[in-house]
N, C-alpha and C positions, 0 to 999 in steps of 0.2 A: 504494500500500500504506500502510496504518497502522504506527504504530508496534510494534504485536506482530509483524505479519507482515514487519515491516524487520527486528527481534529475533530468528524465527525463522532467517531465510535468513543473517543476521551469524554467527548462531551458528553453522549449519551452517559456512558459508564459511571462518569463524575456526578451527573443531576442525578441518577438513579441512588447513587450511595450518599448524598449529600444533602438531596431535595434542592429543588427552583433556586429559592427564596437564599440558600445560604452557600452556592455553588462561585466558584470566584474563575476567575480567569486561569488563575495561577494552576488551580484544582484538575482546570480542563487539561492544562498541556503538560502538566505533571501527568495524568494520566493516559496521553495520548504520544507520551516519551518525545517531545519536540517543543520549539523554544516558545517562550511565552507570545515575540514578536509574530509569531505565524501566524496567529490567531488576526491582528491588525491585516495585516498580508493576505490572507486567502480570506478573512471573513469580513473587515475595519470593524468589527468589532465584537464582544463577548455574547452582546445579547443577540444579533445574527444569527452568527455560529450557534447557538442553545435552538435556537427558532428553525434553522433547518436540519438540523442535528432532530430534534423531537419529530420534527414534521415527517421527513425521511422516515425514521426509526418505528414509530408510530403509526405513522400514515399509510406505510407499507403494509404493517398486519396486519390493520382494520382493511383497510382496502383490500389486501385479499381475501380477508374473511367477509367480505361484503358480496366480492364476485365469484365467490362460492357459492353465499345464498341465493343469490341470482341464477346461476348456472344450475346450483340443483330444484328448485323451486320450479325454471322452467322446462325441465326434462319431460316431454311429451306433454305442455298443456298452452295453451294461449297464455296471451301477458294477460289478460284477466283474469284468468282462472291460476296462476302462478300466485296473484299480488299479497294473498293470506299467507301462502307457505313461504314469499319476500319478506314480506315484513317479520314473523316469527323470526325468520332468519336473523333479523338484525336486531330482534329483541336480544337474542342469545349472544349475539357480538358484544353488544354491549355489556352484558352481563360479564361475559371472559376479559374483558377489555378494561374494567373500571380503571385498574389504576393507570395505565396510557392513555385511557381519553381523560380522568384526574390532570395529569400532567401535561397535557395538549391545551386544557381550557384554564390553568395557570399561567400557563405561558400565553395565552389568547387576553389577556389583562395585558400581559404585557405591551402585546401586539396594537393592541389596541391605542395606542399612546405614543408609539413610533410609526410613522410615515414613511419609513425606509422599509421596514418588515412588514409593514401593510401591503405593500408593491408585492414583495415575494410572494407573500400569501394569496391576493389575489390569484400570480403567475402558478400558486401547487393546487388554488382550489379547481382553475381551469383543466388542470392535467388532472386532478381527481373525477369531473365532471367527464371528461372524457374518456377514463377511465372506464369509470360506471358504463357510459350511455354505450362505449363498446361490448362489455359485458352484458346489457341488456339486449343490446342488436344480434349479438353472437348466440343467445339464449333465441331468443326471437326476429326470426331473420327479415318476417315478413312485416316489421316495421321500416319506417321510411329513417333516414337516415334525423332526418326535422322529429320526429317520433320518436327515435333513441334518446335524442339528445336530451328533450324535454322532460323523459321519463328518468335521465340520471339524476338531472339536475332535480328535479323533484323529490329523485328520492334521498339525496344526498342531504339538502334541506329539510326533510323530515327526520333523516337518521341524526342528523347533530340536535335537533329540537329533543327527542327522544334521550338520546344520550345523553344532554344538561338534565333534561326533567332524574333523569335515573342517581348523575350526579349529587342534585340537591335536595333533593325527596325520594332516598333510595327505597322507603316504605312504601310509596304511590302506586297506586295499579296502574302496570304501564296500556299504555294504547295495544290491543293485540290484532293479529293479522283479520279477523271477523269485524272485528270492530272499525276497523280502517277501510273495509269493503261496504258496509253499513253505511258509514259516513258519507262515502262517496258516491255510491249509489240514492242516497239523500240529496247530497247537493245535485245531484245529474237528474232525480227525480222519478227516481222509477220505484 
């Protein structure tokens, strides 16, 4: 590995043993065995490097664990008839996930308050977006490429809505796969 990619996995490795809030610079490149300046160099600065260090790290899992539920959910059935065994899907994500997505919507405080990291994030929720809507297209072929995309971005924005709720009222009966067909078949009016 390169030095960025010794920077990413330090950082992960450091916030994981350290938490967010008391992780320092120093911590990251001590444990990614390279010099403190790298971090300015390949990231200009500490809270970057943490932000796509988590995002990578994190985003990776969940996102495959998302395009799994998708893929298996749509195994010989239309996206309609998929959307109850999608959704569970992403109950249980989130369930396995708490403390990554924990750690994601910490660092999303953060994010929220730098203009530079907001840029990034933008640029990974677009690759997650596309991500998704490929995985829904690849389940469901017979969607229009406008179709896919709409149906990632949907659900990508329900599954983080989802995940905060689970975050901060982990007692709350979450929304389940029946219940999300209800709804919508409500608003559609049938």
């Amino acid at each position: 590995m390169g030095n960025r990619e010794d920077l990413l996995a330090g950082a992960r490795k450091a916030v994981l043993e350290r938490g967010l809030a008391k992780v320092t610079a120093r911590d990251i490149a001590t444990a990614a065995g390279v010099s403190l300046a790298a971090i300015g160099y390949h990231f200009g600065s500490k809270d970057q490097l943490v932000t796509e260090a988590i995002t990578m790290g994190v985003g990776t899992q969940i996102g495959d664990d998302m395009e799994a539920a998708i893929r298996d959910a749509g195994e010989g059935r239309t996206l309609w008839e998929s959307v109850t065994a999608i959704w569970n899907g992403f109950v249980d994500v989130v369930q396995r996930n708490r403390d990554g997505l924990l750690l994601s919507t910490e660092n999303g405080i953060q994010i929220a308050r730098d203009p530079a990291q907001q840029v990034y994030m933008a640029e990974a929720s677009a690759v997650a977006h596309r991500e998704i809507a490929a995985a829904v297209h690849a389940a469901h072929p017979e969607l229009t490429d406008e179709q896919a995309t709409a149906v990632g971005q949907l659900l990508f924005l329900l599954f983080q809505g989802l995940a905060i709720q689970k975050l901060i009222a982990p007692g709350a009966q979450l929304l389940d796969g029946d219940s999300l067909v209800t709804a919508i078949e409500a608003i559609r009016g049938r």
